[in-house]
C-alpha positions as a Python dict, from the first residue, in 0.01 Angstrom:
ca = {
    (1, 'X'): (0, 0, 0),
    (2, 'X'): (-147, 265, 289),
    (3, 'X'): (-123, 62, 643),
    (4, 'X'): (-520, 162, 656),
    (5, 'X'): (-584, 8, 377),
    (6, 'X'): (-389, -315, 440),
    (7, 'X'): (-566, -310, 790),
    (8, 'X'): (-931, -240, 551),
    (9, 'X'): (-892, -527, 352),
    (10, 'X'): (-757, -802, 594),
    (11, 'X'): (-1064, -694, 813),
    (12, 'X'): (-1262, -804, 493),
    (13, 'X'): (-1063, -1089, 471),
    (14, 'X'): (-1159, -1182, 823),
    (15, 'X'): (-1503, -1107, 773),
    (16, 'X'): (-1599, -1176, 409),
    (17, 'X'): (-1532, -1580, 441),
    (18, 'X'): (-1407, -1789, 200),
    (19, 'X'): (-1562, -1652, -151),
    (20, 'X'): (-1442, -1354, -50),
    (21, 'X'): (-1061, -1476, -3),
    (22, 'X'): (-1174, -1665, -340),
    (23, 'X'): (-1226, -1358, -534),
    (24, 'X'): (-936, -1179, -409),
    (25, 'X'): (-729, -1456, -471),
    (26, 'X'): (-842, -1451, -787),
    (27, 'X'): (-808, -1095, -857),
    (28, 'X'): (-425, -1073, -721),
    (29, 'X'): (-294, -1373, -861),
    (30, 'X'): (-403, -1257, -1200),
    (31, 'X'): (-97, -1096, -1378),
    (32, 'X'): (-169, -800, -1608),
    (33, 'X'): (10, -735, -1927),
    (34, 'X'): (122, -317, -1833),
    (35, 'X'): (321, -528, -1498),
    (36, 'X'): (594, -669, -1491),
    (37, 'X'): (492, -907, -1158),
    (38, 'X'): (141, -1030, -1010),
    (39, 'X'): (6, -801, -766),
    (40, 'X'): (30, -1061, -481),
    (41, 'X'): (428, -1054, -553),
    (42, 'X'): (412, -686, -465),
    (43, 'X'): (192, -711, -207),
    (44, 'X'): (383, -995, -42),
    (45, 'X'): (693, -764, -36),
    (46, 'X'): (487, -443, 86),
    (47, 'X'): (564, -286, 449),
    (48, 'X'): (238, -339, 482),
    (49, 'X'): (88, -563, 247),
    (50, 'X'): (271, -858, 377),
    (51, 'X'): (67, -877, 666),
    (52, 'X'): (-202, -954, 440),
    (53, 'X'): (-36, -1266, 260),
    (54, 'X'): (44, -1394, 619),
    (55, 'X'): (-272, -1387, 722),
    (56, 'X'): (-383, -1588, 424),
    (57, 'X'): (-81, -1836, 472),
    (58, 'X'): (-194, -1879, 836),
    (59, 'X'): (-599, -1875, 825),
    (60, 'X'): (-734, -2012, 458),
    (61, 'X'): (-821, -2310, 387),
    (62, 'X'): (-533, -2540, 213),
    (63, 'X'): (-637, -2522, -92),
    (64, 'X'): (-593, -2103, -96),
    (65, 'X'): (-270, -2169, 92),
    (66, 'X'): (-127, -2395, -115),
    (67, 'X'): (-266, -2089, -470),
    (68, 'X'): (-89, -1886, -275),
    (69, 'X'): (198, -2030, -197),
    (70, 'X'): (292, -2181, -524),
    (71, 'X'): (294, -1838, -664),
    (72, 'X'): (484, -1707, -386),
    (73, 'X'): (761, -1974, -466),
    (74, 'X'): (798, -1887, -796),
    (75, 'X'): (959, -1539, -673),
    (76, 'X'): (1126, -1649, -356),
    (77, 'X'): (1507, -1465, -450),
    (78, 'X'): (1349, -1162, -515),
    (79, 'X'): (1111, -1170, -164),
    (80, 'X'): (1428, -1326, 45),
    (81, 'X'): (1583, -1036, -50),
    (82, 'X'): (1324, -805, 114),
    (83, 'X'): (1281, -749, 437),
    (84, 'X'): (888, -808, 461),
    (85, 'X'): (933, -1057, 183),
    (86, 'X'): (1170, -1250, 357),
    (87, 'X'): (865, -1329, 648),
    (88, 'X'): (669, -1452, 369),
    (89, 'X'): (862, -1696, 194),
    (90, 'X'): (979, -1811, 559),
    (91, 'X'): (604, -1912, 594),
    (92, 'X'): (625, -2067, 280),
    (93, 'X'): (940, -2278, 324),
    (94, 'X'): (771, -2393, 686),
    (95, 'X'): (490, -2580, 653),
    (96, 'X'): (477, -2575, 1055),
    (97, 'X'): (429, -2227, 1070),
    (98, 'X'): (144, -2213, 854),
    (99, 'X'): (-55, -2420, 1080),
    (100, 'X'): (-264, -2185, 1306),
    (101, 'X'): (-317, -2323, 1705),
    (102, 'X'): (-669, -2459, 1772),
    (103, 'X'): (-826, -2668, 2043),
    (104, 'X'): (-600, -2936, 2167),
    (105, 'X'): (-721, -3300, 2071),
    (106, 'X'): (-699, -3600, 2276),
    (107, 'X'): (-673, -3659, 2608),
    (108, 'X'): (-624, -3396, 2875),
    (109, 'X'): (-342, -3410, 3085),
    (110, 'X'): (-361, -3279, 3434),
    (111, 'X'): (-52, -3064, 3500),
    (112, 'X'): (-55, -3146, 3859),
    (113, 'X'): (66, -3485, 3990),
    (114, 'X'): (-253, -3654, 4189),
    (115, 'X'): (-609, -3573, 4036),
    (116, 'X'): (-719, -3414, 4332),
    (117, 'X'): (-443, -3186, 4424),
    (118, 'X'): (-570, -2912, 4302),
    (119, 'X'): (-396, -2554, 4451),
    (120, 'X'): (-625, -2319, 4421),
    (121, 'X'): (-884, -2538, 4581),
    (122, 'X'): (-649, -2567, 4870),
    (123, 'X'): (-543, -2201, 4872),
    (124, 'X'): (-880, -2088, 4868),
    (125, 'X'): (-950, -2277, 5229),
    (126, 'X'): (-671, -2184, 5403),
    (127, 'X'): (-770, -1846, 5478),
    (128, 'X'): (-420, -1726, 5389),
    (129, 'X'): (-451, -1355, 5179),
    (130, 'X'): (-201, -1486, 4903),
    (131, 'X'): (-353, -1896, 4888),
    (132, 'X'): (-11, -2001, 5050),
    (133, 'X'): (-229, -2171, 5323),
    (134, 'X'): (45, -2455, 5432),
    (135, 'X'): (252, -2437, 5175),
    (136, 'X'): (567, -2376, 5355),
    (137, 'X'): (761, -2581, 5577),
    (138, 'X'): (741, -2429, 5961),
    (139, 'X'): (1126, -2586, 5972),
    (140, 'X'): (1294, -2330, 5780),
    (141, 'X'): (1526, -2131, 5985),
    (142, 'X'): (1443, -1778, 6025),
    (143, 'X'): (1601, -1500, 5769),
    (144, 'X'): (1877, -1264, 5907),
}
Protein backbone atom coordinates (compact mmCIF):
# COMPACT_ATOMS: atom_id res chain seq x y z
CA UNK A 1 0.00 0.00 0.00
CA UNK A 2 1.37 3.81 -1.08
CA UNK A 3 1.77 5.84 2.44
CA UNK A 4 -0.65 8.49 0.47
CA UNK A 5 -3.00 6.28 0.05
CA UNK A 6 -3.02 4.76 3.56
CA UNK A 7 -3.05 8.48 4.78
CA UNK A 8 -6.31 8.92 1.84
CA UNK A 9 -8.30 6.36 3.23
CA UNK A 10 -7.85 6.70 7.09
CA UNK A 11 -8.80 10.44 6.40
CA UNK A 12 -12.07 8.80 5.00
CA UNK A 13 -12.17 6.71 7.79
CA UNK A 14 -12.11 9.72 10.05
CA UNK A 15 -14.50 11.51 8.11
CA UNK A 16 -16.93 9.05 6.48
CA UNK A 17 -18.48 7.80 10.07
CA UNK A 18 -19.54 4.64 10.89
CA UNK A 19 -21.28 3.19 7.50
CA UNK A 20 -18.39 4.11 6.02
CA UNK A 21 -15.99 1.96 8.42
CA UNK A 22 -19.11 -0.52 7.84
CA UNK A 23 -18.56 -0.88 4.23
CA UNK A 24 -14.94 -1.07 4.36
CA UNK A 25 -15.09 -3.49 6.89
CA UNK A 26 -17.09 -5.28 4.87
CA UNK A 27 -15.17 -5.04 1.78
CA UNK A 28 -11.64 -6.11 3.50
CA UNK A 29 -12.78 -8.77 5.58
CA UNK A 30 -14.24 -10.44 2.57
CA UNK A 31 -11.71 -13.12 1.32
CA UNK A 32 -11.51 -13.67 -2.46
CA UNK A 33 -10.98 -16.98 -4.05
CA UNK A 34 -7.54 -15.74 -6.56
CA UNK A 35 -5.93 -14.87 -2.52
CA UNK A 36 -4.59 -16.76 -0.51
CA UNK A 37 -5.41 -14.27 2.79
CA UNK A 38 -8.19 -11.46 3.43
CA UNK A 39 -7.08 -8.17 2.45
CA UNK A 40 -7.24 -6.82 6.07
CA UNK A 41 -4.45 -9.64 6.89
CA UNK A 42 -2.28 -7.84 4.36
CA UNK A 43 -3.13 -4.66 5.20
CA UNK A 44 -2.59 -5.26 8.91
CA UNK A 45 1.02 -6.34 8.07
CA UNK A 46 1.63 -3.34 5.50
CA UNK A 47 4.40 -0.54 6.36
CA UNK A 48 1.76 1.43 5.94
CA UNK A 49 -1.44 -0.15 6.04
CA UNK A 50 -1.16 -1.00 9.64
CA UNK A 51 -1.74 2.34 10.64
CA UNK A 52 -5.03 1.92 9.24
CA UNK A 53 -6.12 -1.28 11.32
CA UNK A 54 -4.86 0.68 14.44
CA UNK A 55 -6.84 3.30 13.93
CA UNK A 56 -9.86 1.08 13.65
CA UNK A 57 -8.73 -0.97 16.82
CA UNK A 58 -8.47 2.38 18.69
CA UNK A 59 -11.57 4.62 17.33
CA UNK A 60 -14.68 2.17 16.11
CA UNK A 61 -17.21 1.30 17.84
CA UNK A 62 -16.90 -2.32 19.68
CA UNK A 63 -18.72 -4.04 17.64
CA UNK A 64 -16.14 -3.17 14.41
CA UNK A 65 -13.36 -3.74 16.92
CA UNK A 66 -14.25 -6.78 18.10
CA UNK A 67 -14.97 -7.88 13.39
CA UNK A 68 -11.82 -6.82 13.34
CA UNK A 69 -10.12 -8.26 15.78
CA UNK A 70 -11.43 -11.75 15.60
CA UNK A 71 -10.09 -11.89 12.15
CA UNK A 72 -6.92 -10.47 13.13
CA UNK A 73 -6.54 -13.40 15.71
CA UNK A 74 -7.01 -15.93 13.43
CA UNK A 75 -3.47 -14.93 11.79
CA UNK A 76 -1.62 -13.74 14.83
CA UNK A 77 1.91 -16.14 14.07
CA UNK A 78 2.10 -14.90 10.83
CA UNK A 79 1.54 -10.85 11.96
CA UNK A 80 3.88 -11.47 15.28
CA UNK A 81 6.26 -12.30 12.96
CA UNK A 82 6.15 -8.90 11.15
CA UNK A 83 7.31 -6.01 12.23
CA UNK A 84 4.10 -3.74 11.60
CA UNK A 85 2.08 -6.84 12.29
CA UNK A 86 3.49 -7.38 15.47
CA UNK A 87 1.82 -3.60 16.65
CA UNK A 88 -1.36 -4.98 15.57
CA UNK A 89 -1.85 -8.11 17.22
CA UNK A 90 -0.24 -6.28 20.39
CA UNK A 91 -3.49 -4.14 20.20
CA UNK A 92 -5.32 -7.12 19.88
CA UNK A 93 -3.90 -9.16 22.78
CA UNK A 94 -4.46 -5.71 25.03
CA UNK A 95 -7.73 -4.88 25.47
CA UNK A 96 -6.32 -1.69 27.47
CA UNK A 97 -4.76 -0.34 24.62
CA UNK A 98 -7.64 -0.34 22.50
CA UNK A 99 -9.43 1.97 24.69
CA UNK A 100 -8.92 5.56 23.33
CA UNK A 101 -8.59 8.57 26.33
CA UNK A 102 -11.74 10.72 26.65
CA UNK A 103 -13.05 13.14 29.23
CA UNK A 104 -12.32 12.07 32.71
CA UNK A 105 -15.55 11.00 34.74
CA UNK A 106 -16.23 11.63 38.26
CA UNK A 107 -15.13 13.89 40.53
CA UNK A 108 -12.36 16.40 39.97
CA UNK A 109 -9.52 16.38 42.04
CA UNK A 110 -7.67 19.55 42.74
CA UNK A 111 -3.93 18.88 42.33
CA UNK A 112 -3.07 21.45 44.84
CA UNK A 113 -3.49 20.83 48.59
CA UNK A 114 -6.08 23.72 49.96
CA UNK A 115 -8.92 24.81 47.41
CA UNK A 116 -7.80 28.15 47.33
CA UNK A 117 -4.15 27.92 46.85
CA UNK A 118 -4.09 28.45 43.64
CA UNK A 119 -0.30 29.61 42.10
CA UNK A 120 -0.88 31.33 39.35
CA UNK A 121 -3.43 33.44 41.12
CA UNK A 122 -0.74 34.25 43.58
CA UNK A 123 2.04 34.67 41.00
CA UNK A 124 0.07 36.88 39.03
CA UNK A 125 -0.15 39.55 42.18
CA UNK A 126 3.12 39.56 43.21
CA UNK A 127 4.46 41.63 40.59
CA UNK A 128 7.42 39.28 40.27
CA UNK A 129 8.41 38.86 36.14
CA UNK A 130 8.59 34.93 36.54
CA UNK A 131 5.17 34.55 39.25
CA UNK A 132 7.80 33.57 41.99
CA UNK A 133 6.25 36.45 44.07
CA UNK A 134 7.20 34.94 47.76
CA UNK A 135 7.92 31.83 46.94
CA UNK A 136 11.30 31.59 48.37
CA UNK A 137 12.49 31.62 51.76
CA UNK A 138 14.57 35.12 52.46
CA UNK A 139 16.69 32.58 54.98
CA UNK A 140 18.63 30.84 52.47
CA UNK A 141 22.22 31.65 52.67
CA UNK A 142 23.63 33.41 49.80
CA UNK A 143 25.37 31.29 46.76
CA UNK A 144 29.25 31.43 46.45
Amino acid sequence: MDQFASKVVEKCLKIGGSEFLDRYLARVCTGRADRPRMPLIDIAGDQYGNYLIQWILVNAAPHQRELVASHIRKHMVSLRGSKFGSRVAMLCCNPSLTTRPGPGAGVQVNRFTAPNDDRLQAAGNSGSRFGRGNHWAPNYPPFR
